[in-house]
Structure formats: structure tokens, C-alpha cells
N, C-alpha and C positions, 0 to 999 in steps of 0.2 A: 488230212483236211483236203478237199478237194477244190481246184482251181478258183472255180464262184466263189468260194467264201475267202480263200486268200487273196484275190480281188478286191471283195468288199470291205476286208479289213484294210487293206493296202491303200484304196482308195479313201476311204474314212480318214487315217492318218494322213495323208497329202494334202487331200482338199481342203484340211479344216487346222487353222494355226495350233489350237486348241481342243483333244478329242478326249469325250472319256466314256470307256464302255462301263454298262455299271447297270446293277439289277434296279431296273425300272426306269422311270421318267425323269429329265430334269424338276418338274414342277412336284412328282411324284413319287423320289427313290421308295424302293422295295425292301432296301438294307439298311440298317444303321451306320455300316463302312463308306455305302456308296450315299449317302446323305452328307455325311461326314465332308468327303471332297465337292460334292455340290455348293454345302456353305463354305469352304474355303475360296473356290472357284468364285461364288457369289459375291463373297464380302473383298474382294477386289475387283469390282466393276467390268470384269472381260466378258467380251462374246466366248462362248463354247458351246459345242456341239455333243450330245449325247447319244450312245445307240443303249440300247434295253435288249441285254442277253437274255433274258426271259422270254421274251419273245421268240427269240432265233437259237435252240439249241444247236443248230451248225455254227455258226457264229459263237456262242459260247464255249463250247470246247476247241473251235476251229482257233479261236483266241489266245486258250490257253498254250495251245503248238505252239503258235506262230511267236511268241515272246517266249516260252518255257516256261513262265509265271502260272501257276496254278491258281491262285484267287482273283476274283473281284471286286471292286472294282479297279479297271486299269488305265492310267491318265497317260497320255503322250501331247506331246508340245514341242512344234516345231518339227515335228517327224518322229521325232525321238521318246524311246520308252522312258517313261521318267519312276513307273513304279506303281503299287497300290496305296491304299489308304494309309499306311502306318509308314511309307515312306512321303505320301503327301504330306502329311500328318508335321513326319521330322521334319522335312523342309520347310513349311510353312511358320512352325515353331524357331528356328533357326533363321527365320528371314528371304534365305537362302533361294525358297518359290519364287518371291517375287522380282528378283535378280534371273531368274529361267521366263520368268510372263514377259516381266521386262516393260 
């Protein structure tokens, strides 16, 4: 991965309480996983910020390095990797998200 995109992920995760990379739009996911955490994210009334790996295959696979996680969509909160969709998924299920949103 080269410096620009370890940046722009780096930066993404700080600036924003709430980040999640995910195949397409907030208003528009591309994927059924990344829809998935959209309405989770939604159906608790937070701001969040989305980036669209589709757009940026530097940034897509530059993502996958930078956490070791191979799939998308990938949520972080607070800085922190918190996971993809099927661990959004458990947490949400379990309560447990809403205690990390806070």
C-alpha cells in the first residue's frame, strides 16, 4: 500500500467518530453486507461517514493491508477496528454495538 492511501485511510478513521468503508454510497450501498451495516448504523440515529471502495481500488485493497481483513464492508468507531458485517451484525444482535456508539 503506498503512503497516499495509508493516509487517507488513517485520516478517515480519526476524523470521523464513526467510519465505514463499504461497496457504494450511504444513501446507495452496492452490497447487501454493506446495506446491512448502513441500516444498523441508521436505525440508531448517529452521524457516520462513509467511503465507496468502488470507487478507489487503492483504497480497497490498500484497506484490506491496513486491518488484515479481507472483506467489505469494514466499520471502525472511535479509531478502532470494530469489524465487518457479520460481526456488526453479532454485536448489534447482542446489544453489545450500542454500548461501543454509546
Amino acid at each position: 500500500m503506498n503512503e497516499q492511501t495509508k493516509q487517507k485511510i488513517e485520516h478517515a478513521i480519526t476524523d470521523n467518530r464513526i467510519m465505514l468503508f463499504m461497496k457504494g454510497e450511504k444513501e446507495a450501498p452496492m452490497c447487501g453486507f454493506s446495506a446491512q451495516v448502513v441500516q444498523i448504523l441508521k436505525s440508531y440515529g448517529v452521524d457516520f461517514l462513509t467511503m465507496d471502495v468502488l470507487a478507489d481500488w487503492e483504497l480497497r485493497e490498500g484497506l484490506k493491508e491496513f486491518t488484515n481483513w479481507p472483506t467489505i464492508p469494514q466499520l471502525y468507531i472511535d479509531g478502532k477496528f470494530i469489524g465487518g458485517c457479520d460481526i456488526a451484525m453479532d454485536l448489534h444482535r447482542k446489544g453489545e454495538l450500542r454500548k461501543i456508539i454509546g
